[in-house]
FIMIVEX-195621 format. One record per residue (C-alpha): x, y, z; residue number from 1. Coordinates in steps of 0.001 Angstrom, whole numbers, plus 524288, in hexadecimal, padded with zeros to 5 digits. Example, Ala and Ser with C-alpha at 12.3 -4.5 7.8 and 13.67 -1.06 7.14 Angstrom:
8300C|7EE6C|81E78|1;
83566|7FBDC|81BE4|2;
***
This chain:
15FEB|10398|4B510|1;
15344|107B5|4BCA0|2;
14E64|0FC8A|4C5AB|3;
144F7|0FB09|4D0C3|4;
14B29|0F19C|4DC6D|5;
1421D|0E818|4DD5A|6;
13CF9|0E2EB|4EB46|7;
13FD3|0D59B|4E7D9|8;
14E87|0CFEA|4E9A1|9;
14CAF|0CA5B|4F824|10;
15315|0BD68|4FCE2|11;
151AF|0BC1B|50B3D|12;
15951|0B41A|515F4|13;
14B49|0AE0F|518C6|14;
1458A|09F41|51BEE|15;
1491D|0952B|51525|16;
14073|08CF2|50F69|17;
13FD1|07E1B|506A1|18;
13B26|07F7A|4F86E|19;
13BD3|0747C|4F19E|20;
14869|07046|4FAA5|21;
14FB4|07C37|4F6F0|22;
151D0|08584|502E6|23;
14B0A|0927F|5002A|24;
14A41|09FE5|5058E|25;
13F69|0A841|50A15|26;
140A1|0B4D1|503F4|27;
13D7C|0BE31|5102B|28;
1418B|0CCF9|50ACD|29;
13EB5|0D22C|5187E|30;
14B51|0CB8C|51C2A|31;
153D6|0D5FA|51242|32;
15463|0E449|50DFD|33;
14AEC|0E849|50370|34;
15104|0E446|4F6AA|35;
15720|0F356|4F204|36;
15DDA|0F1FB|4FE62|37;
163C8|0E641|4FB60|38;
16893|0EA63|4EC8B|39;
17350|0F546|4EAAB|40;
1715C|10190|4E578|41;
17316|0FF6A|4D7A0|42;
16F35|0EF6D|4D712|43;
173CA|0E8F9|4C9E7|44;
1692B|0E8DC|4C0CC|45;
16824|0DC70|4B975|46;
160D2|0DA7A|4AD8D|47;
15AD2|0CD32|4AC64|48;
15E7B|0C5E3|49F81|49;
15137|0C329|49D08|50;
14819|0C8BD|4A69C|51;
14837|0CC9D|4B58C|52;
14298|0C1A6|4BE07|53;
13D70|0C047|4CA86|54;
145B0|0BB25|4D848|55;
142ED|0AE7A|4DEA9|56;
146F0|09EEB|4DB70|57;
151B8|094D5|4DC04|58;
15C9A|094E3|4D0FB|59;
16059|084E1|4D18F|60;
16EAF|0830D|4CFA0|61;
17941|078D8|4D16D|62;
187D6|0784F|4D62E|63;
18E74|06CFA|4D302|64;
194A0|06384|4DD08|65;
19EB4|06C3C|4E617|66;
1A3B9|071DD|4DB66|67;
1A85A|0809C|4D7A3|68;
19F53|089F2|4DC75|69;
1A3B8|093C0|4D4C1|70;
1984D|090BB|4CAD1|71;
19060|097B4|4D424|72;
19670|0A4AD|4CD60|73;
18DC0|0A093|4C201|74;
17FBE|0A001|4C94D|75;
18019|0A9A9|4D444|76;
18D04|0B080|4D6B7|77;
1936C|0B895|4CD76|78;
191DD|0C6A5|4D18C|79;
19F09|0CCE0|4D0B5|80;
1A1D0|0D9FC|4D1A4|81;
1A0B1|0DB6D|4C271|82;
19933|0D017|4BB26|83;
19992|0C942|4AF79|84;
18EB9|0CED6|4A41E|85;
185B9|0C568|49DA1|86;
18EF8|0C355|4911B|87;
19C3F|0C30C|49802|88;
1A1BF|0CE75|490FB|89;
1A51F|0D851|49CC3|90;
1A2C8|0D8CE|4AC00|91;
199A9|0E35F|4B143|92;
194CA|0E9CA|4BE6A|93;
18FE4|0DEFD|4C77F|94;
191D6|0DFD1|4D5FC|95;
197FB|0ECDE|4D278|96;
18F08|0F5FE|4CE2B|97;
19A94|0FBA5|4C4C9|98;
1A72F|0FBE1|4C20E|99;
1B2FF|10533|4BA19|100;
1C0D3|1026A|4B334|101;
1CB13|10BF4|4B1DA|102;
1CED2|10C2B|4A3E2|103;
1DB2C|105E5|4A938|104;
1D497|0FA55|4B03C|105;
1DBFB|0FEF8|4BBA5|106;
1CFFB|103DA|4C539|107;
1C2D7|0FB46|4C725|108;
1BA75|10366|4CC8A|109;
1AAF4|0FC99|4D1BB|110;
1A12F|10067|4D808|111;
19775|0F736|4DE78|112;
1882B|0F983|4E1EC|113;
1853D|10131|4ECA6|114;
17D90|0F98D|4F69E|115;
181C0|0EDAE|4F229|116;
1807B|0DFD9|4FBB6|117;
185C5|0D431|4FEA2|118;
17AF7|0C990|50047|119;
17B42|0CBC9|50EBE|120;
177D6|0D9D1|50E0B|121;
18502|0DD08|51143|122;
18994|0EA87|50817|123;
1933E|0E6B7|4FBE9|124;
19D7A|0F08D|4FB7C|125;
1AC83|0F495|4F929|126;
1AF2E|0F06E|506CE|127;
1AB98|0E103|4FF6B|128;
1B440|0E376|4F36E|129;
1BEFA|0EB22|4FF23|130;
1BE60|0DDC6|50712|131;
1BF76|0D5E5|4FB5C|132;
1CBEE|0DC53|4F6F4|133;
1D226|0DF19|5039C|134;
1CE38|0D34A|50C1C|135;
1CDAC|0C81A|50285|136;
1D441|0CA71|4F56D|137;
1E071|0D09E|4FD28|138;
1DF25|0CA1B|5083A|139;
1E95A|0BBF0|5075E|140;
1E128|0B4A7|51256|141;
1D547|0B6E3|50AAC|142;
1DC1E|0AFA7|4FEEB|143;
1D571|0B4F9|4F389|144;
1DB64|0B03A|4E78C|145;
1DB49|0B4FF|4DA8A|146;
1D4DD|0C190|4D6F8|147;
1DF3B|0C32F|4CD10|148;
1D848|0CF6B|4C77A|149;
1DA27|0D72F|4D1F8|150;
1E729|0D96F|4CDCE|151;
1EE76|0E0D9|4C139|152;
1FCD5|0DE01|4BEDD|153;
1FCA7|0D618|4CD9A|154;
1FA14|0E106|4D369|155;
1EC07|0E114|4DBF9|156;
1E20D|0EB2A|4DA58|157;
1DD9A|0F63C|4E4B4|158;
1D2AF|0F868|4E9D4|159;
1CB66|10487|4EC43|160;
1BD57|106C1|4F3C0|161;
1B853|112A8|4F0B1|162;
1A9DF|10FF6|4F96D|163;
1A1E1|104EC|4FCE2|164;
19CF4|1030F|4ECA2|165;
1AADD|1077D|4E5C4|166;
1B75B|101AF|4E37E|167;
1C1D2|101BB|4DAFF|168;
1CACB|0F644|4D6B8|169;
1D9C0|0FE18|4D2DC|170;
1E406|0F52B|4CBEC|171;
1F06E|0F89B|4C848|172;
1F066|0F5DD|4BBE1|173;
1E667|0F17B|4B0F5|174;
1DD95|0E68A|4B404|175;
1D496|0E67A|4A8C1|176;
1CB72|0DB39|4AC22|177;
1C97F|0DDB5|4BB1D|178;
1BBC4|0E153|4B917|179;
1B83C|0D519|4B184|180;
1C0A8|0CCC4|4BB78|181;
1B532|0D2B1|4C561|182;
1A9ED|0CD40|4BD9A|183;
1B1B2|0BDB4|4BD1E|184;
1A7C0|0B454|4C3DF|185;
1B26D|0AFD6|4CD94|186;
1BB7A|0BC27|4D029|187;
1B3B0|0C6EB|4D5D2|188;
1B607|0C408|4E52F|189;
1B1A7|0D3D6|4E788|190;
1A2E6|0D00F|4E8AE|191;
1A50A|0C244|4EFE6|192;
1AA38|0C6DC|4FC9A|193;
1A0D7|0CE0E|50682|194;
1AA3C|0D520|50E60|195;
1A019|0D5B5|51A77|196;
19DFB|0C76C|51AF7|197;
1ACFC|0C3A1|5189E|198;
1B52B|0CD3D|521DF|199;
1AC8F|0C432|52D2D|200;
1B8CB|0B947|5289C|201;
1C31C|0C282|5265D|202;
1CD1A|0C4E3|531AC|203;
1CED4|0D226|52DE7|204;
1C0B8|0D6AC|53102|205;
1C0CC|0CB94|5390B|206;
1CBC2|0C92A|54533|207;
1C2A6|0BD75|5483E|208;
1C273|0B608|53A3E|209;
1CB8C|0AC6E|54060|210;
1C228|0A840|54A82|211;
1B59E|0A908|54142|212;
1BDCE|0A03B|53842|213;
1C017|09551|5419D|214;
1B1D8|09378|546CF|215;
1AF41|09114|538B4|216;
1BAF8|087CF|5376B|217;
1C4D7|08F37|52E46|218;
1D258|08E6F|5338D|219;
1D29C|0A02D|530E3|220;
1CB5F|0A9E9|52BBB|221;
1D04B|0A887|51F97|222;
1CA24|09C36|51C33|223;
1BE01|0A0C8|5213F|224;
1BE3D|0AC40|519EE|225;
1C247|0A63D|50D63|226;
1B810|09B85|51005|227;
1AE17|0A7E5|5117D|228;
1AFB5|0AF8B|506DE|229;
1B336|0A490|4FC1E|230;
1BC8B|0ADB0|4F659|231;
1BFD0|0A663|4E802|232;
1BB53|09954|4EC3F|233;
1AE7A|097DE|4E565|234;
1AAA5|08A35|4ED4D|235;
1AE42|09159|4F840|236;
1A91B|0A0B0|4F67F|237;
19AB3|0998A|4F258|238;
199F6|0921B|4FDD2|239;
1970C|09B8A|50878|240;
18854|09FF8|50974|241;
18BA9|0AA1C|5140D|242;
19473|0B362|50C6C|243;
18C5D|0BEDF|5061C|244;
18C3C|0C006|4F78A|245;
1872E|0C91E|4EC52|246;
182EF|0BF48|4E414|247;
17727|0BEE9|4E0B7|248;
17485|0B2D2|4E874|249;
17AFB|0AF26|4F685|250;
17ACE|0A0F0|4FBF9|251;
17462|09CFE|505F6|252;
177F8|08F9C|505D4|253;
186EE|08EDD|4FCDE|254;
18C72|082E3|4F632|255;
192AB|07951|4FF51|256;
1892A|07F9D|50A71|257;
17EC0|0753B|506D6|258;
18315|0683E|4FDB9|259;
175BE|06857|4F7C7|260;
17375|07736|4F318|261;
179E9|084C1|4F190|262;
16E71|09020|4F593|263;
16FC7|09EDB|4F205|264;
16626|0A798|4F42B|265;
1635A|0B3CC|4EDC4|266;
16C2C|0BFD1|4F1E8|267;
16283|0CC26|4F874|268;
16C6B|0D6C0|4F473|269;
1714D|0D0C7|4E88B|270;
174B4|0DDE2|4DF75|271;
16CA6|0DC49|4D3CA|272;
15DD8|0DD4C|4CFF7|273;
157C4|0DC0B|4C31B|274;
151AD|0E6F2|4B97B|275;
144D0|0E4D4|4C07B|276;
14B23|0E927|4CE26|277;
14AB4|0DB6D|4D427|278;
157DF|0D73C|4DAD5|279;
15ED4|0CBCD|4D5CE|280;
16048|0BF12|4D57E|281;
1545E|0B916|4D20E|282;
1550F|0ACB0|4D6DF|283;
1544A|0AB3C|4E5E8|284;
15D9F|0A0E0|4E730|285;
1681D|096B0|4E064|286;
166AA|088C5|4E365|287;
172F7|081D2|4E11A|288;
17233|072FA|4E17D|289;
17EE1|06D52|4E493|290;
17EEE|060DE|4DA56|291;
1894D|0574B|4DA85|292;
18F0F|056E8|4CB62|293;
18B24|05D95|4BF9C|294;
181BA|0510D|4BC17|295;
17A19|05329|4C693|296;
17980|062E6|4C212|297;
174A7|05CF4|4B3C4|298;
16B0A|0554E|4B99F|299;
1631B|06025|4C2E0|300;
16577|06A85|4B6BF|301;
15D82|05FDD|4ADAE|302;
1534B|05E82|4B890|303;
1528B|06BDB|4B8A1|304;
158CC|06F0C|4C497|305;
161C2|0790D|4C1C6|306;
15F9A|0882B|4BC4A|307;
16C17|08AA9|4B617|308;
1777F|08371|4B45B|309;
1835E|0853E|4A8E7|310;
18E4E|07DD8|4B0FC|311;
1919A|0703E|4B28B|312;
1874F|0698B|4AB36|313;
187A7|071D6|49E30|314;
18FB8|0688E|4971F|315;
18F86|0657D|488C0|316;
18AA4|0569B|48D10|317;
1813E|059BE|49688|318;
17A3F|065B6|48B89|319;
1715E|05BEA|48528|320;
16C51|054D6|491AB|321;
16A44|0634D|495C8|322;
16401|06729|488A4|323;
159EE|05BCC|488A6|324;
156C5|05EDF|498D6|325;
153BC|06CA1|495C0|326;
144BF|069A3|494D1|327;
143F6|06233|4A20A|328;
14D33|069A8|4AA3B|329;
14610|076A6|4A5BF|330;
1543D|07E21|4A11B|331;
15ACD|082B1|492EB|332;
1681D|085E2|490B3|333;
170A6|09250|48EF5|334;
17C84|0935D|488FC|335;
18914|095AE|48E88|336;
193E3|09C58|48642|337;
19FE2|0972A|48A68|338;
1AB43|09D7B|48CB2|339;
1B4FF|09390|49407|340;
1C23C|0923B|48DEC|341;
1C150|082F1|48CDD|342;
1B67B|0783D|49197|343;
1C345|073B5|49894|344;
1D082|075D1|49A1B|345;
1DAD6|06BAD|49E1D|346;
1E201|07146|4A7BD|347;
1F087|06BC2|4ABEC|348;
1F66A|071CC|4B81C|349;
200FC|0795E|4B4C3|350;
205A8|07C5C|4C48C|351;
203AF|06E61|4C81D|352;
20B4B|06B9F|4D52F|353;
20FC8|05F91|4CF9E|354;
21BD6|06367|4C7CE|355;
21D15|059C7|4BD29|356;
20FE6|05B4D|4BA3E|357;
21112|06B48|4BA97|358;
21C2A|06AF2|4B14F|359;
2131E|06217|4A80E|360;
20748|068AB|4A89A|361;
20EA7|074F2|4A51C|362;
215DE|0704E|49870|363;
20BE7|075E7|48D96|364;
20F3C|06ABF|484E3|365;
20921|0614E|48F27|366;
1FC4E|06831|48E85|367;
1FCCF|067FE|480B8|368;
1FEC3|05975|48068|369;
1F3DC|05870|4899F|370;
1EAF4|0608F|4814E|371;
1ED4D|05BE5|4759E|372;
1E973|04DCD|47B71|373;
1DCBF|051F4|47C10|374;
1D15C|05006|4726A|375;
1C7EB|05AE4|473E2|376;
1C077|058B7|46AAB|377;
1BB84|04CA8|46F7B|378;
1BB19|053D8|47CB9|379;
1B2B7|05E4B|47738|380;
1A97F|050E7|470D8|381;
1A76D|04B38|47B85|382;
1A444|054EA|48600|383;
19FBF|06078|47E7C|384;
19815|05904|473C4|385;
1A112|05F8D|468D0|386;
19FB9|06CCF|46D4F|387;
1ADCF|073DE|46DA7|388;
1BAB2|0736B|46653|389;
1C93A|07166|46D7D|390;
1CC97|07BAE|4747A|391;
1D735|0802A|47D05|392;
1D256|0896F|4870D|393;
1D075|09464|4814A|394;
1C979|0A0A0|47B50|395;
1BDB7|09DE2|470F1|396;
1BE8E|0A061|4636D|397;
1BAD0|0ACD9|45E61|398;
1BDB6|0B50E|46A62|399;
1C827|0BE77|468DD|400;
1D22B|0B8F3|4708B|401;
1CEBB|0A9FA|469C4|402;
1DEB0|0A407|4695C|403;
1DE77|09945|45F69|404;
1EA4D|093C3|46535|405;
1E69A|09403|472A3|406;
1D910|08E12|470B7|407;
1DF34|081C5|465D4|408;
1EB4B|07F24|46935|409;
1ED91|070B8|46ED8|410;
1DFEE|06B8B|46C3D|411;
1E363|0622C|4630F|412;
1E007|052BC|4673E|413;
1EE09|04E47|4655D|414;
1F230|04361|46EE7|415;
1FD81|03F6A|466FA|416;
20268|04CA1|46678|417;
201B9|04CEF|4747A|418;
207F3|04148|47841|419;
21374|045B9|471D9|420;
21312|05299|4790C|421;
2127B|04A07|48573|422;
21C8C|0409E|47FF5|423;
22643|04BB1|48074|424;
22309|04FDE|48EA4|425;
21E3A|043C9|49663|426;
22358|03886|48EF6|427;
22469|02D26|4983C|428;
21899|0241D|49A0A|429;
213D2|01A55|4A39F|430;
20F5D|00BDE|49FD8|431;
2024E|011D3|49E3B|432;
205FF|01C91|49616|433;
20432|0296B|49E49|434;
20EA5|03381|49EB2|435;
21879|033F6|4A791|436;
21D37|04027|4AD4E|437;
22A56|044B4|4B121|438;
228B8|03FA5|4BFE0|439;
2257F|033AF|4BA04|440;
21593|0349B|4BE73|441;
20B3F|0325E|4B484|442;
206FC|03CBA|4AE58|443;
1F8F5|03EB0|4B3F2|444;
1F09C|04C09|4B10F|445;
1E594|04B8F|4BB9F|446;
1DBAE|0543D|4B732|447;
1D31C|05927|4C32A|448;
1C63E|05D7D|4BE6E|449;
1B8E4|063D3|4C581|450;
1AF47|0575E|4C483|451;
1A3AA|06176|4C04B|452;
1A824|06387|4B33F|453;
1A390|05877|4ACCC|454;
1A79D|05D18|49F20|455;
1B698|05D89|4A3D2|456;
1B510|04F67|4A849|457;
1AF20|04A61|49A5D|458;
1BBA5|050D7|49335|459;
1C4AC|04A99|49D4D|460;
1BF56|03EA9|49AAE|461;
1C3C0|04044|48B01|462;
1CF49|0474A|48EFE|463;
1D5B2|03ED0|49B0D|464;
1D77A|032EB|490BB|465;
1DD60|03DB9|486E0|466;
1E74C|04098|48FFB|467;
1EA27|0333E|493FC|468;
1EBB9|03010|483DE|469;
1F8BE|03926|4855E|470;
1FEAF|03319|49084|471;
1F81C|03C6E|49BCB|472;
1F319|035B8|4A62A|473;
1E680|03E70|4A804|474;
1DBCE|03EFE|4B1DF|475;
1D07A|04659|4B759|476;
1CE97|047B7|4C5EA|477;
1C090|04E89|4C9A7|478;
1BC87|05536|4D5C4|479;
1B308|05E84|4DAE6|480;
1B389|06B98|4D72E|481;
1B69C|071BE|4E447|482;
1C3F4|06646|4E4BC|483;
1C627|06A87|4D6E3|484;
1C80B|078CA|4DADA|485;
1D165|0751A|4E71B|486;
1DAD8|06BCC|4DF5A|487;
1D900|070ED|4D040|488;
1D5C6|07F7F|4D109|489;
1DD9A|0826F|4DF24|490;
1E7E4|077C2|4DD84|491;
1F436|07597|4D6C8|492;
1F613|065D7|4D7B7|493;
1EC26|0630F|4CC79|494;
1F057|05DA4|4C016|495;
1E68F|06316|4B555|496;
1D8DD|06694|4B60B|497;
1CF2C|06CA5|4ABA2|498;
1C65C|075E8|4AB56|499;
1BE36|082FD|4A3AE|500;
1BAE8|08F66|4A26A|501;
1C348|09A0F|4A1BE|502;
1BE5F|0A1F3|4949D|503;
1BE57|0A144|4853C|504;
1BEE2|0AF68|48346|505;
1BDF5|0BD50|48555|506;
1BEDF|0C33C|4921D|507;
1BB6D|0B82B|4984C|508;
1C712|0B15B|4941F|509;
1CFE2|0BD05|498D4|510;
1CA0A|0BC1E|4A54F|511;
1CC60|0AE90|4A761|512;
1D62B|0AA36|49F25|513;
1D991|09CD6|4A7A1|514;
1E045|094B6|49C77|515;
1E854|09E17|4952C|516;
1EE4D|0A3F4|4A34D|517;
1EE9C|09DDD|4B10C|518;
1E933|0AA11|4B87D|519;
1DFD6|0A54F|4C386|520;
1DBCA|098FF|4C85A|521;
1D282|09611|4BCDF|522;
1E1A4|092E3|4B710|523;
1DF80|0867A|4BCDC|524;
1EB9F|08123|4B4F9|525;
1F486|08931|4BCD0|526;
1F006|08D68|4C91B|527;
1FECC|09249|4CD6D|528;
1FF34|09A8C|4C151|529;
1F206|09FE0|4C250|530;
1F59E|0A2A5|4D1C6|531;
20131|0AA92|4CB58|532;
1F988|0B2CF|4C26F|533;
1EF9B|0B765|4CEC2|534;
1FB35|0B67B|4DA03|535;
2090A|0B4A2|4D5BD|536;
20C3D|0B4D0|4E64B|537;
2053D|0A9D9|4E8CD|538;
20CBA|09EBD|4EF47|539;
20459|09596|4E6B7|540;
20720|09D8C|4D7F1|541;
20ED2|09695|4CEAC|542;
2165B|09FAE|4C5E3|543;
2115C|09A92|4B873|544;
21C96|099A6|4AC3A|545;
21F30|0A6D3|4A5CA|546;
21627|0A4D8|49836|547;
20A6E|0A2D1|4A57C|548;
20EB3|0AE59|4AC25|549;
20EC0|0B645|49E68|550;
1FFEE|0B131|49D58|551;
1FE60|0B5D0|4AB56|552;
2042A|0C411|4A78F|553;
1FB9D|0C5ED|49BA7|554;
1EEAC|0C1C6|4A47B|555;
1F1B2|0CDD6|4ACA1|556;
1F571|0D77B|4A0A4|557;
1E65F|0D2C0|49D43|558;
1E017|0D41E|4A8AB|559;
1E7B3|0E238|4A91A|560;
1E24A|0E8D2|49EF7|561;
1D3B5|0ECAA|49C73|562;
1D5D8|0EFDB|48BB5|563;
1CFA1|0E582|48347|564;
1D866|0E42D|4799F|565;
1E303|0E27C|4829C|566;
1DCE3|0D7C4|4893C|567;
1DA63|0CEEA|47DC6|568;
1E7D8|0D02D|479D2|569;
1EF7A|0CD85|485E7|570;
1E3D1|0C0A1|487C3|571;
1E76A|0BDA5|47915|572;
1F4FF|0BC8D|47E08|573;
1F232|0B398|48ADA|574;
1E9BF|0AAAC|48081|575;
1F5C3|0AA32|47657|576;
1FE59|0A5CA|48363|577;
1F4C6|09CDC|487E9|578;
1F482|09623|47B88|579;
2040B|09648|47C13|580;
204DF|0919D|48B51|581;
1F907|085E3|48875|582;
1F5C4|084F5|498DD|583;
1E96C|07E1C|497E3|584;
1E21A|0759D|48CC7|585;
1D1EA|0741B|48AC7|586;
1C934|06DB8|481B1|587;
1C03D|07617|47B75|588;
1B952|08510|47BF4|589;
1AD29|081D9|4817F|590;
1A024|08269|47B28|591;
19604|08A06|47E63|592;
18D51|08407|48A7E|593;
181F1|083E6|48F97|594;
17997|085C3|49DAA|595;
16C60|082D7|4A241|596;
161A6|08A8B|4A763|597;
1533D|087B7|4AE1F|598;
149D4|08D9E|4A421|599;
14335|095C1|4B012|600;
15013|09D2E|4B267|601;
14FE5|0ACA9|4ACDA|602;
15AC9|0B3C7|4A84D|603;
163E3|0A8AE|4A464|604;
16B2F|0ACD0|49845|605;
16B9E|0A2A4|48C72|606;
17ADA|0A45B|48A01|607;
185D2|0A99E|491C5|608;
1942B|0A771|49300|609;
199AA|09C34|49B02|610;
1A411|09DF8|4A4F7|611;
1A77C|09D9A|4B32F|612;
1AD3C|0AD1B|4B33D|613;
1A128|0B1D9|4AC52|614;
19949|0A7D1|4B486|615;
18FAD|0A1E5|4AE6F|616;
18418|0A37B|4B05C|617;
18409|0ACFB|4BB0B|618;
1881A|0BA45|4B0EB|619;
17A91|0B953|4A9DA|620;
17607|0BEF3|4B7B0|621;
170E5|0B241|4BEFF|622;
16AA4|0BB70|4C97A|623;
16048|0BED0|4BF85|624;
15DB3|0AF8A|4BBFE|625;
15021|0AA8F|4C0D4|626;
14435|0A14C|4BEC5|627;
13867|0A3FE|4B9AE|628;
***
């Protein structure tokens, strides 16, 4: 396409100054290049989904309490190498300006822009991507976990730098869905470590890292340089306003910097203009209010407070007070298609530490009892006004790899039938009629849940009593998000927690298929399993029973190939086994939701899918969002 660079696109370190209480910034362009310099070679033309716009104003948002800050993926970055498109049906040039697969899917070969920066000014090049792979993904004091895709048949990729804009990712065997791995909201660590920033805390570039890390008060390096770059600790990765970025905004103030506010600012060599020439984003800044729960969050949307929001408050209950506040807090709706396997899934920990409990949890019969003793329906009444049908996590009906079994199987409300399941495993009782277990403690199922999600807490409120109706002494414990990640997602003492997402179909639910196969630590059921799957060596794996590690073995013939056909069988297969194995139990296949958005704000689509890997609502191309 045939552009002229336009002049504007400047954000300058200038004076700050009080508008309406919000710090501001001067925009002085003397104090950067000339906007061409600061774009590379061959920027990434966007076209607007309804019209270019113009730069300048504030885009009010909201994070919630001191929770995950991973939602920030969904406002202002998500620029992986390869991205996302619009409709979530394949990844495409991003950060890279292109990309090639062998027929095999053996050789990866990208090339990124030429002239390409970091928000500093700094260059973007191999020697990044080099430092990335050599220095932090291989390097054990770094302690990057995961990156499971980086491998085919166990064995890690190569790879090669041709120059400063060309490499090449070499695996020794098939891996058919590396490329689409890359465009995952949460995966792609190539484009979030600035090598020039981060070898200042490495001792290899470095002999004084030591040292630097004491006068900041980190017992070694490696703390320091973990606490620097973030790695795959969202809460911690956001909260650093010093590190560079190629986002298309940079903070200048990050969560937990300030309790009051979260400021970013617009990037000066962001990589991307419109078809009118004028370098992206629009908006100048992102003002994040830090609110305490997600009632304070309803109340400042309704008052018109906030531009966009389609998390926490987008509840079945709250949509009518939302519908009839449209008029005075200025917004409408769009709809979100959603693609989560379940609204939420019971999960039981199947590598507790405790061992009576561990060898209860994993008798399948137990969780059938237990999910059986639910009544969805009245679940599905209550909370999502009627909207729904029982479901087990699982994919929707009418895709091609819908499993009747797998999505049906053990919703039935039948308490009697489960008491006699239980009768013939836990029989003994205490005076007040809870289970006894084998060690002769009550049987009590703490389930530990993130305090945010208010629509988890009204179907625990149905569901505890359920339980309780069969003998199982059931509870709910609630935390902060940040405490719910340390003991739930990163511990192993837990007794059961729930939670969503994962998806209901297609690629999406090849990509992250959490329920049907423990593979990463989205498998929050099994955490020592999943640890198995991604590092077998591990002193903290748990080799997982052979019918898990068969699960485990057909993930990675999937991943290994790139052929279509072949995919949706061997996924057909894992969905059959799932079905068979019965590892976690849900409540329904979500309906389709909804999000809010000002009526001044541009280029908002009015329906897009729902999820945290294509995440929402960031794909539609939020750097092109602005007011009128």
């Amino acid at each position: 396409m045939d552009f002229k660079i336009s002049r504007r696109g400047f954000l300058a370190s200038g004076t700050a100054m009080a508008v309406g209480g919000l710090p501001t910034l001067s925009f002085a362009q003397d104090d950067l290049p000339p906007v061409e310099e600061r774009l590379p070679e061959n920027p990434l033309v966007v076209t607007p989904n309804e019209r270019p716009g113009q730069q300048g104003g504030t885009w009010d948002l909201a994070l919630v309490g001191g929770g995950s800050l991973s939602m920030l993926f969904r406002y202002q970055a998500y620029d992986p190498l390869l991205r996302w498109n619009a409709e979530w049906s394949a990844a495409e040039p991003n950060v890279a300006e292109s990309y090639e697969v062998s027929d095999d899917s053996t050789v990866y070969t990208f090339k990124l822009r030429r002239g390409h920066k970091w928000s500093d000014g700094e260059p973007f090049t191999t020697e990044d991507v080099r430092f990335w792979f050599e220095d932090v993904f291989q390097d054990p004091d770094a302690g990057l976990p995961g990156q499971s895709h980086w491998y085919a048949d166990g064995e890690l990729a190569t790879l090669e730098i041709d120059d400063e804009v060309t490499f090449r990712v070499v695996f020794p065997s098939p891996n058919g869905f590396f490329a689409t791995k890359m465009a995952d909201s949460n995966v792609d660590q190539l484009v979030r470590t600035p090598a020039h920033y981060l070898k200042q805390f490495h001792l290899k570039y470095n002999e004084n890292a030591n040292e630097l890390a004491a006068e900041r008060g980190f017992d070694s390096w490696i703390a320091l340089f973990q606490r620097e770059h973030g790695l795959n600790e969202d809460n911690v990765h956001f909260q650093n306003s010093k590190r560079p970025t190629l986002n298309p905004w940079m903070f200048t103030s990050a969560p937990g910097e300030d309790t009051e506010r979260a400021i970013a600012v617009r990037n000066p060599y962001y990589f991307k203009v419109d078809t009118e020439g004028t370098q992206l984003p629009y908006f100048d800044r992102i003002n994040y209010q830090m609110v305490s729960d997600p009632e304070v969050l309803l109340l400042k949307t309704l008052q018109g407070e906030i531009d966009v929001e389609n998390i926490y408050i987008n509840t079945p209950v709250n949509k009518p007070v939302l519908f009839d506040g449209q008029e005075s807090g200025d917004y409408h709706f769009y709809t979100l298609k959603e693609t989560a396997a379940n609204v939420m899934v019971f999960q039981l920990n199947l590598n507790h530490t405790n061992e009576v409990k561990n060898e209860l949890f994993n008798m399948r019969d137990f969780r059938e009892a237990m999910s059986i003793a639910v009544d969805r329906q009245a679940l599905i009444d209550a909370v999502f006004v009627g909207q729904g049908a029982p479901a087990q996590p699982s994919i929707r009906e009418g895709d091609p790899l819908y499993n009747e079994r797998l999505a049906t199987q053990h919703t039935e409300y039948d308490p009697a039938r489960a008491n006699e399941i239980l009768d013939g495993i836990v029989p003994e009782k205490d005076s007040e009629g809870y289970r006894l277990m084998s060690d002769g403690n009550r049987l009590t199922i703490i389930f530990e849940i993130d305090q945010v999600r208010t629509t988890f807490l009204d179907m625990f409120e149905l569901a505890l009593p359920m339980f309780r109706e069969v003998g199982i002494d059931a509870q709910i414990r609630t935390m902060d998000r940040s405490l719910w990640e340390e003991r739930v997602r990163n511990g192993r003492e837990f007794d059961a927690t729930a939670h969503q997402f994962g998806a209901n179909g297609g690629i999406a639910a090849m990509l992250d298929p959490r329920y049907f196969v423990p593979f990463n630590n989205n498998s929050i059921y099994a955490p020592g399993w999943a640890l198995y799957f991604t590092d077998p060596e591990n002193p903290a794996a748990i080799e997982p029973p052979e019918e898990v590690k068969a699960q485990q073995q057909r993930l990675r013939d999937l991943l290994g190939t790139g052929d279509p056909e072949r995919q949706n069988e061997i996924m057909g297969e894992i969905l059959e086994n799932a079905a068979d194995q019965f590892l976690v139990f849900g409540v329904s296949l979500p309906p389709d939701g909804y999000g809010v958005v000002k009526n001044n704000v541009v280029n908002m689509i009015d329906e897009m899918p729902n999820s945290f890997v294509w995440p929402t609502p960031m794909p539609v191309g939020t750097e092109q969002l602005f007011k009128e």
